[in-house]
N, C-alpha and C positions, 0 to 999 in steps of 0.2 A: 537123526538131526532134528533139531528142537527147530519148529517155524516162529518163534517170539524168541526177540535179541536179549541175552543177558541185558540185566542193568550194570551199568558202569561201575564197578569196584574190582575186590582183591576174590581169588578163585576162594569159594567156603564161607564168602565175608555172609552168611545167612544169619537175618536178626529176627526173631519171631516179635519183637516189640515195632513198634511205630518209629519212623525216622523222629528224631530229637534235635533240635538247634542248638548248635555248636557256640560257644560264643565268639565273640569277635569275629563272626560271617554276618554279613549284611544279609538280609533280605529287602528284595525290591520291593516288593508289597507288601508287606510287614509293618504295619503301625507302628511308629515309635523303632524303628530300626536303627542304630550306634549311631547314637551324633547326626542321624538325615533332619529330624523335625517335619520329614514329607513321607506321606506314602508310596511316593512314587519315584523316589530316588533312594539308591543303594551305595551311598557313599556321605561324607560327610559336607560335601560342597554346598553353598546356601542356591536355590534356583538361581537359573540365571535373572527373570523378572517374575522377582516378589509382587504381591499384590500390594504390598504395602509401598512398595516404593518406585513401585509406575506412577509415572509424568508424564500430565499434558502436553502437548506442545506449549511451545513455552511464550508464542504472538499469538497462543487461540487459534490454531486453522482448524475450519471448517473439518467435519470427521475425524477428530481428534476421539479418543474416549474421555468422556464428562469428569467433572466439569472442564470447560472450557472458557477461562474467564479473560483472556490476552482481547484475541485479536474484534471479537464482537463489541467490547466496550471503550477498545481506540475507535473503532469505526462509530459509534455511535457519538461518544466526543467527535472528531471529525466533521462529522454530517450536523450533529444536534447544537453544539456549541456556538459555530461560527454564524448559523440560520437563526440564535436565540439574538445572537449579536446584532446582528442585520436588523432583525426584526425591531431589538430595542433603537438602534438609530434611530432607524427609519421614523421610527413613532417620536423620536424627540425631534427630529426635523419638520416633521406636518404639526405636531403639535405648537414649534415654538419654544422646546422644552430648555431644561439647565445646560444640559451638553452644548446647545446652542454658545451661550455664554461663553464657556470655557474653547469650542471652535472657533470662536473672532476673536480670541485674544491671543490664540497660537499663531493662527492667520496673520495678524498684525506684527507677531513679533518675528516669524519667519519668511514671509512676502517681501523679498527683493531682489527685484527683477535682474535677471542677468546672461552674459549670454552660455556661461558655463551650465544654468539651471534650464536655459531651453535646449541644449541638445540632451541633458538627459531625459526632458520630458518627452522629446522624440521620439527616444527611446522604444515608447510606447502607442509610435502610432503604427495605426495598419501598414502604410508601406514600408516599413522596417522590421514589426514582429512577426506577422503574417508571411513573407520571403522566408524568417530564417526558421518558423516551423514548417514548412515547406517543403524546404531541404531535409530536414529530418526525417520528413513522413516519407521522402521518396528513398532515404539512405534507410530505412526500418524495413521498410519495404522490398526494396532489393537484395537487402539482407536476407530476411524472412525467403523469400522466396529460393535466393540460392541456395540456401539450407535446406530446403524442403519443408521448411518450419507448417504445422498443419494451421490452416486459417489463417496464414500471414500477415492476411487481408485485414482482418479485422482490428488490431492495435490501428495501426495508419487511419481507418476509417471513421472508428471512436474519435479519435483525439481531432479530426478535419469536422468528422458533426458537433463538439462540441464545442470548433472556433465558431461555428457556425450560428450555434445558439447562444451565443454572447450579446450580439445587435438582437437578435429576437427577445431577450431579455433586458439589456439595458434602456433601449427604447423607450419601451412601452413605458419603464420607472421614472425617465427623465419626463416624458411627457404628462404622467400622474403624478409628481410629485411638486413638478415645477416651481425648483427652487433656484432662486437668484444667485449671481455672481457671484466675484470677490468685486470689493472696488478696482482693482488693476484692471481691468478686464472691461470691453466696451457692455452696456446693461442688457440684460439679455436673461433667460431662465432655464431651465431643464439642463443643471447641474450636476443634478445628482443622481445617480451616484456617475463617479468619473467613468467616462468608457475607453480613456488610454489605459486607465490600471487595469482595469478590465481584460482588454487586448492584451498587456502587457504579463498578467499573470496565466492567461489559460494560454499563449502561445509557447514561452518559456517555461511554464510549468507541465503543460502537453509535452512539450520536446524533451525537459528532465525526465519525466515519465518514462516514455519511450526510450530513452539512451539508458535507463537506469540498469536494466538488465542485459546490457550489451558490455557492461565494465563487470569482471568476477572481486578486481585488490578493493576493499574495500577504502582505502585511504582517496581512491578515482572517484568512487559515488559520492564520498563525503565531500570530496571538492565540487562535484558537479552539483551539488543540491546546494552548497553554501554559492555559489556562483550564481544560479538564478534566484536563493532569496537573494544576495544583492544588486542582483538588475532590478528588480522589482521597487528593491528599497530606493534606487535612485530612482526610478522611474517617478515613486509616491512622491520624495523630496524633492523633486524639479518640477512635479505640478506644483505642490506648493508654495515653493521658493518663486518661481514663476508668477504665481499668484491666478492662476490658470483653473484652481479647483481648492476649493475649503479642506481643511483636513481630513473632516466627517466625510466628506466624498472620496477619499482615499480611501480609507478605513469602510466604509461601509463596500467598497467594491473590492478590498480584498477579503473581507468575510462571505461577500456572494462566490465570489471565486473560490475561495476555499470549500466548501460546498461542493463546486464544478469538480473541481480537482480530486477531492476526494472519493468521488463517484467512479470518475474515471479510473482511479486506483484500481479500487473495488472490482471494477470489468476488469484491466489488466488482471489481478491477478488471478480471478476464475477464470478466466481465458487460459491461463499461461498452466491453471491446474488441471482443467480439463483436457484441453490441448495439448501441450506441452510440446514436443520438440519431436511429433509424431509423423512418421513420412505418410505421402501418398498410397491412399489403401491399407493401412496399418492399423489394428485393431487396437484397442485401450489395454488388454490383455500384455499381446507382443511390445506394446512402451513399457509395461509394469517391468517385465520379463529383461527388456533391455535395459532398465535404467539400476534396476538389480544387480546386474551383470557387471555395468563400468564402475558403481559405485564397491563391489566386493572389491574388481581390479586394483 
């Protein structure tokens, strides 16, 4: 009894020549094998991902493989643009500048006083914005928590430090900058920039933030984000209309805000990638592991 196994063939099949390739048998690792174009596949199917036609993520997220041109350079529009904005106001208001001009003649033809233009300038004040993001941080919150959501904490608390930092900012502008009224308005200075739009855009835009990822249909986010720009936009147009704040002061405090907002994003969505929807004790490993799992499902 022979201790080494026949090789697999017919009894006598003995070749004194070297085995020879057959045509039309693939070889796996065979260069140039029928129709693969890969060394490494034995059939004629194209890989599954080509080198050639892997894609980035298509917003830029972070640990994407390069380049990555989405999500870095909204976020720098975002952040860089509305600060350039600000910036140039600002300097044409201390200085006196042309924009001046063109803000007292909008002023003049949009300034009249009424009482449909005071409740929307309302709108924007603390005792009405401040309550209804509020509500929202403690509904994010008790959410978060029910779920087990990891750091639940932290979305609610961002968006409550950056109501927070709104008067530590606007302050300090209306007192350095100390710019005059409209005529409507008894004479008086530290105008600018407005601090109901202010109030008005980081409350309602903190709370869009926060609700944003609690809606999956998109058609619900799209209305919730066109709903707070239009609180917003009433808000600007009833200081206005009101005669309660120049235009410049509108505009210059919704490009500060914007700024704010944008920031905030920024946390939200690292939080929401590092975290994620991770339970108590749960390793980054076991989320990967689960969230592979529902997504094959």
């Amino acid at each position: 009894m022979r201790d080494t196994p026949r090789s697999q063939g017919t009894v006598g099949d003995f070749r004194p020549w070297p085995p020879q390739l057959r045509p039309g048998r693939a070889l796996a690792h065979t260069p140039g094998a029928s129709g693969s174009g890969s060394p490494h596949r034995s059939d004629s199917r194209p890989p599954q991902t080509p080198r050639d036609g892997r894609r980035s993520d298509l917003i830029g997220r972070p640990g994407t493989t390069p380049p990555v041109p989405g999500r870095p350079t909204s976020f720098l529009l975002l952040l860089g643009l509305p600060a350039l904005l600000f910036a140039l106001i600002t300097w044409q208001v201390v200085s006196n500048g042309l924009l001046l001009r063109v803000d007292r003649r909008v002023s003049g033809a949009l300034a009249h006083p009424d009482r449909f233009s005071e409740l929307l300038a309302d709108l924007g004040d603390i005792g009405v914005a401040v309550p209804v993001l509020t509500v929202v941080l403690a509904y994010v919150a008790w959410r978060g928590r029910a779920a087990g959501t990891y750091r639940w904490w932290l979305p609610p608390l961002a968006a409550a430090l950056l109501m927070a930092l709104v008067p530590a900012l606007v302050v300090p502008l209306k007192v350095l900058i100390d710019r005059p009224g409209t005529p409507v308005v008894p004479p008086g200075t530290g105008y600018y920039p407005s601090g109901h739009t202010a109030t008005a855009a980081v409350a309602y835009g903190s709370a869009t933030l926060l609700l944003l990822p609690r809606f999956r249909a998109v058609h619900t986010r799209r209305a919730l984000v066109i709903a707070c720009a239009a609180v917003n936009l009433a808000v600007g147009f009833g200081l206005v209309r009101r005669g309660y704040h120049w235009p410049l002061d509108v505009v210059a405090s919704w490009c500060l805000c914007a700024v704010l907002l944008a920031s905030l994003w920024i946390f939200l969505l690292r939080v929401g990638r590092t975290g994620g929807r991770r339970e108590f004790g749960e390793s980054e490993q076991s989320v990967l592991v689960r969230r592979l799992g529902e997504q094959s499902a």
